[in-house]
C-alpha atoms as one frame of an Amber mdcrd trajectory, in Angstrom:
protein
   3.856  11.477  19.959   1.804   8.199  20.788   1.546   6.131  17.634  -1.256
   3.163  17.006  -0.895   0.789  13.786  -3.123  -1.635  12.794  -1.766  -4.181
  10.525   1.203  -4.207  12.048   2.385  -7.195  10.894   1.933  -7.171   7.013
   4.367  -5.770   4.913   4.041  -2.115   5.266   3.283  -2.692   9.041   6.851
  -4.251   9.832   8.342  -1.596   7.904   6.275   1.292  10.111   7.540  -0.791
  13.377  11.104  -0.766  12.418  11.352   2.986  10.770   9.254   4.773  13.185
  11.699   6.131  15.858  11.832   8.649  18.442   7.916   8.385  19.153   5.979
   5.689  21.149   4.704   3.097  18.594   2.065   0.225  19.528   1.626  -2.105
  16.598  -1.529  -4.655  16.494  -2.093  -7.210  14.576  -5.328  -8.515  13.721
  -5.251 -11.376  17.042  -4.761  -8.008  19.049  -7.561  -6.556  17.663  -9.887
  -7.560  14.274 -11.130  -4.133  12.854 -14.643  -5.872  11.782 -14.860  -5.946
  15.533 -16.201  -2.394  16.719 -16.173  -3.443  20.680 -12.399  -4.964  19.730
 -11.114  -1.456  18.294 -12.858   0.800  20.625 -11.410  -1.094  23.602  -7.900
  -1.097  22.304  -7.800   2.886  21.342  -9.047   3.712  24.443  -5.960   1.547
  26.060  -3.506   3.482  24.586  -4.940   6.438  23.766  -2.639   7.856  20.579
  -2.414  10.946  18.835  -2.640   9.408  15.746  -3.759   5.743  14.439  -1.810
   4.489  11.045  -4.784   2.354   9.423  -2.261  -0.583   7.757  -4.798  -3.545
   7.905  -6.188  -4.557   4.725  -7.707  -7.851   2.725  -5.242  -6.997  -0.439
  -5.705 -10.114  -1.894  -7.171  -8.124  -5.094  -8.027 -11.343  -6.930  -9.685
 -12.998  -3.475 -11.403  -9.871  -3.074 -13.532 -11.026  -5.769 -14.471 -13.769
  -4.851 -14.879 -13.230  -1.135 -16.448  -9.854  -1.322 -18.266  -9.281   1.884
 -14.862 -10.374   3.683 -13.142  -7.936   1.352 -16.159  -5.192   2.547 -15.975
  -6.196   5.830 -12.139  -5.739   6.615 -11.491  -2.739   3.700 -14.342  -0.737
   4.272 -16.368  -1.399   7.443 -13.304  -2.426   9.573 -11.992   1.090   8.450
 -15.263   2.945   9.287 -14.877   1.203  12.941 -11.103   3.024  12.892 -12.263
   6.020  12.084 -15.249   5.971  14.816 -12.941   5.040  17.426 -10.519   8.062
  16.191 -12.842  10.332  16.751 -14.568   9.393  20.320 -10.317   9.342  21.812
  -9.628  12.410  19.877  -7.247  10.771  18.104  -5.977  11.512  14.030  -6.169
   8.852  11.625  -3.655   7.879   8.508  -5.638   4.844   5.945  -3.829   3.564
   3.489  -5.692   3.580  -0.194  -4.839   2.516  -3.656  -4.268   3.468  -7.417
  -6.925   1.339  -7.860  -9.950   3.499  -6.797  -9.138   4.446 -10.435 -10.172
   2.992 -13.630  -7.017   2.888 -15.772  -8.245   5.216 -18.280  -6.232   8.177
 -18.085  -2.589   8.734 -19.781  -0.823  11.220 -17.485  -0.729  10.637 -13.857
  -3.396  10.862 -11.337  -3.592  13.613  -8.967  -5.220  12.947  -5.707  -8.337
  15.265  -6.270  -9.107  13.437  -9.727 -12.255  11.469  -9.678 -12.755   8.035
  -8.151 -13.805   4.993 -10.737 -13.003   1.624  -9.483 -13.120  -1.093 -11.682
 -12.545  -4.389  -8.897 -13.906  -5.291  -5.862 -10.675  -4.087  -3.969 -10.810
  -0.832  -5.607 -14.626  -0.590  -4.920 -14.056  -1.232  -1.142 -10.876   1.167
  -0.493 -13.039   4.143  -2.656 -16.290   3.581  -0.222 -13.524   3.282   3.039
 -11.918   6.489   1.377 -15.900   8.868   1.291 -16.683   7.259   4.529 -13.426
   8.508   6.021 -13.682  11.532   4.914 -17.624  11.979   6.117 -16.720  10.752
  10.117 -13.372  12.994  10.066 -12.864  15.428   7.339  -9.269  15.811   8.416
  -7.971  12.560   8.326  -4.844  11.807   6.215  -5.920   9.343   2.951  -2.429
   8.065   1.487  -2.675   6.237  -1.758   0.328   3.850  -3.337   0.910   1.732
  -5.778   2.976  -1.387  -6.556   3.921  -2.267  -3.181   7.025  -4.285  -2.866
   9.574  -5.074   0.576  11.077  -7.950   2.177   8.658 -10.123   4.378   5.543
 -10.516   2.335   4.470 -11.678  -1.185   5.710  -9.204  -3.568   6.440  -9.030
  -7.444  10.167  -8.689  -7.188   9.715 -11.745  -4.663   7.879 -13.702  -7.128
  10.033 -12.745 -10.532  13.519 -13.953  -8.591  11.905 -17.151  -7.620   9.922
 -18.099 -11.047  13.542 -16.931 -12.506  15.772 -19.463 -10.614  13.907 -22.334
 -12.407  13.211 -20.846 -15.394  14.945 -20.046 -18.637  12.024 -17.272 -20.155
   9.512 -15.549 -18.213   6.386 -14.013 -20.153   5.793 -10.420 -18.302   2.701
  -8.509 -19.219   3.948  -4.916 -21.064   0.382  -3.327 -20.986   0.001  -2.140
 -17.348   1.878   0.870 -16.361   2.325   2.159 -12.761   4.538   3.035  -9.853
   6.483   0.531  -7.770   6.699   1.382  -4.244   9.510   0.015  -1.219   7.802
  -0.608   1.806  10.527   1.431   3.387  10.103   4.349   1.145   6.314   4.437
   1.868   6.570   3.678   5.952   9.444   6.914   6.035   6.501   9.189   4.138
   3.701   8.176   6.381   6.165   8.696   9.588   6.734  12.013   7.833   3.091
  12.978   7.327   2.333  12.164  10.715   4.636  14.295  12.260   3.815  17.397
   9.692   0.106  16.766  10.701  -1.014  16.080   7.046  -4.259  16.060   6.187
  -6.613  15.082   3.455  -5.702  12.553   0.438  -2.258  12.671  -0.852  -0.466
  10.218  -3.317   3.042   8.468  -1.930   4.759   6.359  -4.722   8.460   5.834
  -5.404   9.851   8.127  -7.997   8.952   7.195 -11.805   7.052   5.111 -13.349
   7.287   1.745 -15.347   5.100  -1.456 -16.911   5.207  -4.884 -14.889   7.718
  -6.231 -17.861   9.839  -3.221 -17.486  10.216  -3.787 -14.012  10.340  -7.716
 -14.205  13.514  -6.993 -16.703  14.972  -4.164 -13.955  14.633  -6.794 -11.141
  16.852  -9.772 -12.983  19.211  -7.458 -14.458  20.094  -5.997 -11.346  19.883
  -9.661  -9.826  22.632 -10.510 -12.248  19.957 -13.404 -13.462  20.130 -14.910
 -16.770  16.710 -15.615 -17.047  15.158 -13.778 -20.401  12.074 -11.535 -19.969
   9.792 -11.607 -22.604   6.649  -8.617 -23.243   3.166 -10.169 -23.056  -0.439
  -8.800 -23.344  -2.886  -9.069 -20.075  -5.189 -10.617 -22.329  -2.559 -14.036
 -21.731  -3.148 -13.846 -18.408  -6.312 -13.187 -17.572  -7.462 -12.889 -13.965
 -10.477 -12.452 -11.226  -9.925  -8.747 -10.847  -9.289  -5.980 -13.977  -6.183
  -4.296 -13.156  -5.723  -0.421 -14.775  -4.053   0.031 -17.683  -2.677   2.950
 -16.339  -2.335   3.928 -12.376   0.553   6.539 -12.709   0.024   8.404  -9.498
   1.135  12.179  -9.481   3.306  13.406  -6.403   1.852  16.570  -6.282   0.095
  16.183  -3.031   3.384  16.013  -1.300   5.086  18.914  -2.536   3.486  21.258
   0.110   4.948  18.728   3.114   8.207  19.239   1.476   8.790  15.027   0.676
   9.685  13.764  -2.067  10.422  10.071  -2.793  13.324   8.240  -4.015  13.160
   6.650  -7.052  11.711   3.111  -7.997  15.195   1.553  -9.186  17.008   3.104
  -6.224  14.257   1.601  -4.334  14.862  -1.814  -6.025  18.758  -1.960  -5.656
  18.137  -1.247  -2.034  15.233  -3.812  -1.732  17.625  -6.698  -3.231  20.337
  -5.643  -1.011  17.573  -6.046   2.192  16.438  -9.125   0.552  20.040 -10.685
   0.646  20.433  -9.892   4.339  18.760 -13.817   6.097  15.810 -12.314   8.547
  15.372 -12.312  11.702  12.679 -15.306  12.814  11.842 -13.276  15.850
């Protein structure tokens, strides 16, 4: 199988380039080809002509989506619209990568993929208009929402706790948001395994389990064998440019009939601080 990814080089990119084995992979970045650029993403499809595209690139700054929202359109939504046009003129199948939060938060038991869209940010906004216009230009392409996406090699929340906590004796962690954390590996071995089961339609991909940001801040430095003390907050403390959900919980129902299932979130942490220990490559 001939595999394209764009966004090769962010964090769920690297993790597609180094898991993906056994198949021909070509990863782009955005200097290979910008998605806002139609000419740019025809030209390079019809180079290497793949049986499927993984759709990686993203603006997923949530809080710069705000306030740069026709950059945030232009990459999340039209960018992915140029994909998806390409896809279909090479024959080609197409994987995008979506979000818990083309929801609103406002449900208490987990989202299943077929539950209705309500985005409350600009982010969300632009992955749930990406996600219909998909879906109208190739009915069978493969929409794969996550959540909480964490991994060595990009800004992360694990990332940012271990660093705030070597300098600091107390770290306020908000207790009111409640979702899934997801390793980059974990999520790059369940696209490589959609792809090759020819999975269609939108499906939900999350580590195992489910936790609030201060649950998993206190997980992360107790595993770190860090002293620092964790303390529960309100997101009212911290307010910022984006609403986040309340509650983004994603079901993994849609994988059951591909036969995956996902490890879960604290195996997925002891193995991302064991990854994160290991000095990386600078090539």
């Amino acid at each position: 199988m001939k595999i394209t990814i764009f966004g090769a080089t962010g964090l769920l990119g690297k993790c597609l380039m180094q898991e993906w084995t056994h198949d021909q992979v070509i990863g782009l970045s955005s200097k290979d080809a910008d998605i806002r650029n139609e000419q740019q993403v025809q030209r390079v499809v019809a180079r290497d002509a793949p049986d499927w595209i993984v759709l990686a690139a993203a603006f997923t700054d949530v809080d710069g989506c705000e306030t740069h929202r026709e950059q945030a359109y232009d990459v999340n939504c039209r960018g992915a619209l140029n994909v998806a046009r390409a896809a279909i003129l090479h024959h080609a199948r197409l994987l995008f990568v979506s979000t818990d939060y083309v929801f609103d938060g406002m449900k208490a038991t987990p989202y299943e993929s077929d539950d209705s869209r309500a985005p409350q940010s600009v982010y969300g906004k632009t992955k749930a208009d990406a996600e219909i216009g998909l879906l109208g230009i190739l009915p069978d392409c493969c929409i794969v929402r996550t959540s909480w996406l964490f991994g060595v090699g990009g800004k992360c929340f694990p990332d940012t706790i271990l660093r705030l906590a070597a300098t600091r004796s107390t770290l306020d962690v908000v207790n009111d948001q409640r979702g899934c954390p997801t390793y980059s590996v974990d999520l790059a071995r369940a696209i490589i395994a959609l792809c090759r089961k020819q999975a269609r339609g939108i499906l939900h991909a999350t580590d195992a389990g489910e936790c609030t940001w201060f649950e998993f801040a206190r997980e992360i430095l107790r595993e770190a064998g860090s002293a620092t003390e964790v303390r529960p907050t309100t997101s009212d403390k911290f307010v910022r440019p984006a609403p986040r959900p309340k509650y983004s919980v994603l079901s993994a129902e849609s994988l059951k009939p591909y036969d995956i299932s996902m490890p879960t979130w604290q195996d997925a942490l002891s193995r991302y601080l064991v990854e994160r220990r290991v000095p990386q490559s600078s090539g």
